[in-house]
N, C-alpha and C positions, 0 to 999 in steps of 0.2 A: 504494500500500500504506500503511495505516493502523495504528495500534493503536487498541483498543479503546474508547478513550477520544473517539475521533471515529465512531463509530458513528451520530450521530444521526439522523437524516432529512434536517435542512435539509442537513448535512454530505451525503448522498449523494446528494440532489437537486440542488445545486451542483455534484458532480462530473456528474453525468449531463446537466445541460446545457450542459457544456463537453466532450462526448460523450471521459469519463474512465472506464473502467472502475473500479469501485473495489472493491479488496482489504479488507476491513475484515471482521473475526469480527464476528458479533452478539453482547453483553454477555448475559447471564443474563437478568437479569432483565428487559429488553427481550421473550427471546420467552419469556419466564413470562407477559408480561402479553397479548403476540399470542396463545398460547396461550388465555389466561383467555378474550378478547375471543372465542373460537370465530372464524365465518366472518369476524366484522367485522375483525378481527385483520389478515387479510392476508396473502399468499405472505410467507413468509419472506426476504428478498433473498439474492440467490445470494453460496456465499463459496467460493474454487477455494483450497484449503488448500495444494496442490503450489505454487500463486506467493506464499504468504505468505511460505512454509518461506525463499523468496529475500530476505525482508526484514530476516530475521538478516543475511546476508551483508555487505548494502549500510549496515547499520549500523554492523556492526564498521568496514568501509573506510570511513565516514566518520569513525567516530572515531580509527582511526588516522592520518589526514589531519590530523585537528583537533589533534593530540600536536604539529603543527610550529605554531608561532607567526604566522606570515606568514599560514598559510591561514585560521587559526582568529579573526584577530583584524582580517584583509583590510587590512593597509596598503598593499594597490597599491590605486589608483585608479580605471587602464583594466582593462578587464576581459582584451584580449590579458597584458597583463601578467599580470593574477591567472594567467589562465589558464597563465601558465608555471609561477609558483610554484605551480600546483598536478601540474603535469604535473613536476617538479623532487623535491616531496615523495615523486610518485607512485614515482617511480625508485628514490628513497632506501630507501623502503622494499621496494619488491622486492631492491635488494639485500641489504638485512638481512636479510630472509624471502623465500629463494628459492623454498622448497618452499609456504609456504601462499598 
């Protein structure tokens, strides 16, 4: 999942041969000009709006991860280690915020 801002070609030709589905809205003006172009223009590329809708989600929970220091700024090393101080923040905060 992208924002709009990686919408380009080479960007979703990249994901497609590293067989990535890619999530990314078309920019405006992008199919103004597929549009203009008629046939030469091209299929529009597919965009499944129901798994972007999840790209809110995994934003906010990274940004509330990134609010602890440790994860945000990675002074562990190994990565077992990160990996704890992240699964440590992860805790913290569901305790704070049971319900969301």
């Amino acid at each position: 999942m992208a924002d709009k801002a990686y919408s380009s070609r080479a960007n979703r030709r990249y994901l497609r041969r590293r067989g990535i589905k890619a999530v990314i809205p078309v920019k405006k003006d992008q199919a103004a000009h597929r549009v203009n172009r008629s046939s030469k223009g091209g299929r529009p590329p597919v965009f499944d709006r129901d798994a972007y809708k999840e790209r809110n989600t995994v934003e906010r929970c990274v940004n509330k991860l990134r609010q602890h220091r440790a994860v945000a700024t990675r002074y562990d090393k190994r990565e077992r280690i990160y990996q704890g101080t992240i699964d440590v923040a992860s805790i913290r905060i569901r305790l704070r915020h049971p319900a969301t």
